[in-house]
Structure formats: structure tokens, C-alpha cells
N, C-alpha and C positions, 0 to 999 in steps of 0.2 A: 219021472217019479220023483218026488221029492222026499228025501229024510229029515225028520225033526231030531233036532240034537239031544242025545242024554244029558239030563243034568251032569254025571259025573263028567263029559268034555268039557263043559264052559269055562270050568277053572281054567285049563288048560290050554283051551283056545285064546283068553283073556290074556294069560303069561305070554303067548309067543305074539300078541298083537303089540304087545307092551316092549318086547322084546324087537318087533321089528321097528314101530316104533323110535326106539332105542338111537337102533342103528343107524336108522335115517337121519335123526339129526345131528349122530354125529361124525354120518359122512358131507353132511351136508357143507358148503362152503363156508370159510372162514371170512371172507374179504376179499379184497383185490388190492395187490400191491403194481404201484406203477412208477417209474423213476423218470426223473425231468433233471434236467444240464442245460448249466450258462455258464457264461465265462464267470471265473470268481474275481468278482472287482470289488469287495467289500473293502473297505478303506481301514477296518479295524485289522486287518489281516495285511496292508500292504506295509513293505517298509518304512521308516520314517522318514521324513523329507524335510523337517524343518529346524532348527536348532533349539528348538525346547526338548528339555527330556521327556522321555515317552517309557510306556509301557504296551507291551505286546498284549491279547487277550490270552489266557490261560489255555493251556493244551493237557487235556489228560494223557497220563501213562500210566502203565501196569509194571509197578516194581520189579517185579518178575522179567528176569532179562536184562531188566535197566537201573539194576543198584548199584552203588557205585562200588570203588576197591575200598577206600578207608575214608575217613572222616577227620578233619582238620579244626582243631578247637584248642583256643589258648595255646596253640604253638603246639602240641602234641597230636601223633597220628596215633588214631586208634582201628582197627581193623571193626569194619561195617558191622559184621555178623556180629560181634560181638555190642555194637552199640545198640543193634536195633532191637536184641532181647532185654534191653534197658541194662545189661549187670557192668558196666564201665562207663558209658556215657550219658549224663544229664541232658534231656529236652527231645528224646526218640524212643519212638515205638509210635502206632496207632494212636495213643490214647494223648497226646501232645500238639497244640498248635506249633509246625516247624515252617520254619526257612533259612534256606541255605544256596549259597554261591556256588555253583558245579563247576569247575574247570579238568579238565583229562581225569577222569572217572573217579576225583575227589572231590566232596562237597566240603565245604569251611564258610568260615564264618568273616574270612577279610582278604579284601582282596586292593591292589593295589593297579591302575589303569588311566587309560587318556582320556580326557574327555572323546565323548565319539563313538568311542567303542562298546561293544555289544556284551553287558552280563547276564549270564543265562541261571536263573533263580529256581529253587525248586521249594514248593510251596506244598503244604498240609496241613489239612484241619480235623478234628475229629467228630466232626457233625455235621450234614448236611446244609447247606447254605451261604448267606454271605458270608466274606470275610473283608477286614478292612486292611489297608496299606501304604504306610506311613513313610514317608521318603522326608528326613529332619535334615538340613544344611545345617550344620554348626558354625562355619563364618557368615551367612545372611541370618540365621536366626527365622528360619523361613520353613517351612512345613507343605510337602504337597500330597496330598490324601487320594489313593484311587479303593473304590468298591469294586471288588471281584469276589467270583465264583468258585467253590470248590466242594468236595465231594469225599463224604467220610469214607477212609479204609485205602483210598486211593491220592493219588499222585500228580501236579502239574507241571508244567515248564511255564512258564513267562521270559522273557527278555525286557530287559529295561536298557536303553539308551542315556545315558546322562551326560547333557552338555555342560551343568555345572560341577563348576573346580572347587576343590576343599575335600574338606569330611565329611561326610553323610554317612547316616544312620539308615538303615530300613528296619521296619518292623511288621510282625504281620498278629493282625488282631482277629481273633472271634469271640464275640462279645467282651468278657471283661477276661479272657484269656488271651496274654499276649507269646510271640512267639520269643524268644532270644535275637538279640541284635545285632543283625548286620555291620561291618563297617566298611566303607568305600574310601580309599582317596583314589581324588579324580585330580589327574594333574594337567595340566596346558597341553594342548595338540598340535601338530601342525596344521598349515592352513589346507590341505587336501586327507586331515585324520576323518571328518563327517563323509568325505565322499567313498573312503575306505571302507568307511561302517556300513554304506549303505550297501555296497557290492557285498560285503559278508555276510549280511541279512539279506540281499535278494539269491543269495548262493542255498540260503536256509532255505529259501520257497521253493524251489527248482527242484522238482521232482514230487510235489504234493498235491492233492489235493485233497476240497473241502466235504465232507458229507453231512446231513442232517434227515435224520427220522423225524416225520408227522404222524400223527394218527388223532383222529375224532375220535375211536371206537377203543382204542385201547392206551391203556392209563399204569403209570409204578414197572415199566417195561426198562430192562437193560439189553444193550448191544454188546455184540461184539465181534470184533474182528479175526477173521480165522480163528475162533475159538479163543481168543483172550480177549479180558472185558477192557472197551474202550469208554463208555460211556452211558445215561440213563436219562429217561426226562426229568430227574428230580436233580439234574445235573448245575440247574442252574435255583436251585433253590423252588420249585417251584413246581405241583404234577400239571405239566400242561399238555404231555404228548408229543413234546418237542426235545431232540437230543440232536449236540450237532459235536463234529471234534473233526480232526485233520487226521489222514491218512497216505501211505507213500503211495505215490502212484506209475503207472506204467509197468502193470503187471494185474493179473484179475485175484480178486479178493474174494472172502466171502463174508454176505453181512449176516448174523444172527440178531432176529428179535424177538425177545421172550420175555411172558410174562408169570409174574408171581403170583400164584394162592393160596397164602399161607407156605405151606412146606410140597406143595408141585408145582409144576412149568404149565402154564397154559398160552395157548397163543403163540405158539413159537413157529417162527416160519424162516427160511434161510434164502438169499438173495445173494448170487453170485452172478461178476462180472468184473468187466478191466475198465480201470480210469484213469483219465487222460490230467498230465499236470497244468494247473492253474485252472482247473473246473470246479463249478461247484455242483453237488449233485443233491437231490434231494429224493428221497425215496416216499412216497404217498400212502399209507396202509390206510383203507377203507371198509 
């Protein structure tokens, strides 16, 4: 026997179709993530080998953790907290293009070294994209320019090697914003200082490796590591779906990738697992 439906069900029947509906798509699959490893032999990432000064590629970090004790400018230490609420030191806080020289958990502005050896730089800009980096010899009269990346709100490390001796200037530019100026003397080495330098930069690698997020399907996505943010595809200037940064390895991690809409997370999927040093791994979201 069959029953014909009251009009008064249909609403009714209509709400819970709509409603299963619903749920179906959004149990339905997000994608497929799939992770791929090779040795990392990328040459921007190895130490340097030859007697031009060099600069390493930028590494992000999350100041959180990794700020330093005090702050060294014109000869006066000023304690960190206080500089980066702006109320004692000029050219900190977010809202300032900064660079600065790190040595034992104080950033400053001059530093004095052999040729050869290893300066470890810390860089910020406050708006997504390029930034410019101006390396000025004062005894050649000579200027060497690199284009790098960086990433408002957040943090880099670079390393620069310098085999030229004298005074150098560094500065670091986004657009007509410049940072405050570095000064370096570089003094004469011995003849086994560059092979010194390179054991200290390959000591820096040992124990890293390299990771990078893909995605076709998703776009304006940040990562991050064990729950702190390492990085984003707009990291390099650019929404490509592409985010890549260096992480310690020989222990399992977890990766977070999440996306933004507006003011909730969409897309967020978690990828845990252990990586082995000197790999690069690339994680595929489709």
C-alpha cells in the first residue's frame, strides 16, 4: 500500500534532506596529503666554499622563545622588553624595518671579526615581501646588493660570510624604508680562518632539515610547527601554495596547515612524523 504525503510533511521532509545533504558534504573528503624525501642538496642551503662573501637564504623564526636578553646600540645596553614596546629604543617594535647582528643572546649594531667568519643577522620588515640588502665597503667604494624575502609580524636569521677586510656597512631596505646601519670590521685571517668558517656553518646544518608545503587546491595557508608559526605561502612574496623553512630534525614533529576565511580556519589538517638530518621533505596537499 502506498501513502501519499500530507502537505503539512514536506516542509519537513525538505529541511532534513537539506540537512542530510549538509552533512554529507561536509564529511566528505578534504584532499589527500602525501609526503616525498630526497637528500637536500640545494646549493643555496650548503655552506660556502669559495672566497666571495656570501649570504645564506633567510630562515624564519617565531620571537617567541627566541628574543634575545638586551639590545646593544651606541654603546649602551638596553634591556629587550623594554625596547620592543618602542618606550627607550629607536628602530623596534613590528611596525619598523630592522637589522641587527646576534651574538650570545644580544642583538647590536657593530660588531668587530675576521674575515671568514660567520655573522648571524636578524632581519624584519613590516609588510609582506621583498626586501633589499645592501652590503657598502667603505675602503673599495663598492656596494653588493642581495633580494631577499621576509614576512610581516615575524622574524629571520641569514648568515653572511665576508671575505672582505675593512668597514662595511649593511643595510636592509623595503621600499623607501630603510633599516638602521650595520657596521662591520673585517680584519685579515689566518690562512686556515675560511676553512674554520666552513666547519662552523656545516656544524649549523647538522641536525636540520628542510621542509616545504604544496598545494594546487589551497591558497593564504600558514604552517606551523608543533603549534608555533613557522611560515606561509605568501612567505615569499607571493600566493603560490608554496611555503618552505628549515626545521631540527631527528625527533617527530607535527606539521599544522591551516587556512584563513576571514575570521575562521578552514582547511586545517595536521601531519605528524620524524625527519631525518640533511633531507628535504616536501608535503603534497591535493
Amino acid at each position: 500500500m502506498h501513502h501519499r504525503c500530507s502537505p503539512v510533511y514536506l516542509p519537513l521532509l525538505t529541511a532534513a534532506l537539506i540537512m542530510l545533504l549538509a552533512l554529507s558534504v561536509q564529511a566528505a573528503p578534504q584532499g589527500t596529503a602525501v609526503w616525498t624525501e630526497e637528500l637536500w642538496t640545494d646549493q643555496g642551503e650548503q655552506p660556502p666554499r669559495t672566497e666571495e662573501t656570501t649570504l645564506s637564504d633567510p630562515v624564519t623564526f617565531h620571537l617567541s622563545g627566541n628574543a634575545p636578553q638586551d639590545v646593544l646600540m651606541a654603546g649602551v645596553r638596553y634591556n629587550f622588553s623594554d625596547c620592543y614596546q618602542g618606550s627607550l629604543c629607536p628602530g623596534t617594535g613590528n611596525a619598523s624595518v630592522q637589522l641587527w647582528i646576534e651574538k650570545n643572546k644580544t642583538w647590536m649594531q657593530y660588531q668587530q671579526i675576521t674575515a671568514g667568519d660567520r655573522v648571524e643577522l636578524v632581519a624584519h620588515t613590516p609588510e609582506d615581501g621583498s626586501a633589499d640588502l645592501y652590503l657598502i665597503s667603505y675602503a673599495n667604494s663598492s656596494i653588493v646588493h642581495w633580494s631577499i624575502k621576509s614576512l610581516s609580524s615575524y622574524y629571520h636569521r641569514l648568515w653572511l660570510v665576508p671575505q672582505e677586510r675593512g668597514r662595511l656597512f649593511l643595510i636592509l631596505s623595503q621600499g623607501d624604508n630603510p633599516s638602521s646601519a650595520l657596521i662591520l670590521d673585517v680584519l685579515p685571517g689566518s690562512p686556515d680562518a675560511t676553512s674554520q668558517a666552513l666547519l662552523d656553518v656545516e656544524k649549523v646544518r647538522i641536525g636540520e632539515a628542510r621542509i616545504t608545503v604544496k598545494s594546487e587546491r589551497i591558497r593564504g595557508f600558514d604552517v606551523q610547527v608543533n603549534g608555533v608559526f613557522f611560515s606561509s605561502d605568501e612567505s615569499d612574496g607571493s600566493l603560490d601554495g608554496v611555503a618552505s623553512f628549515v626545521i631540527g630534525a631527528g625527533k617527530t614533529q607535527t606539521i599544522t596547515v591551516s587556512q584563513r576565511n576571514g575570521g575562521n580556519i578552514v582547511n586545517k589538517s595536521e601531519h605528524t612524523r620524524s625527519f631525518q638530518r640533511d633531507r628535504a621533505y616536501t608535503l603534497w596537499l591535493t
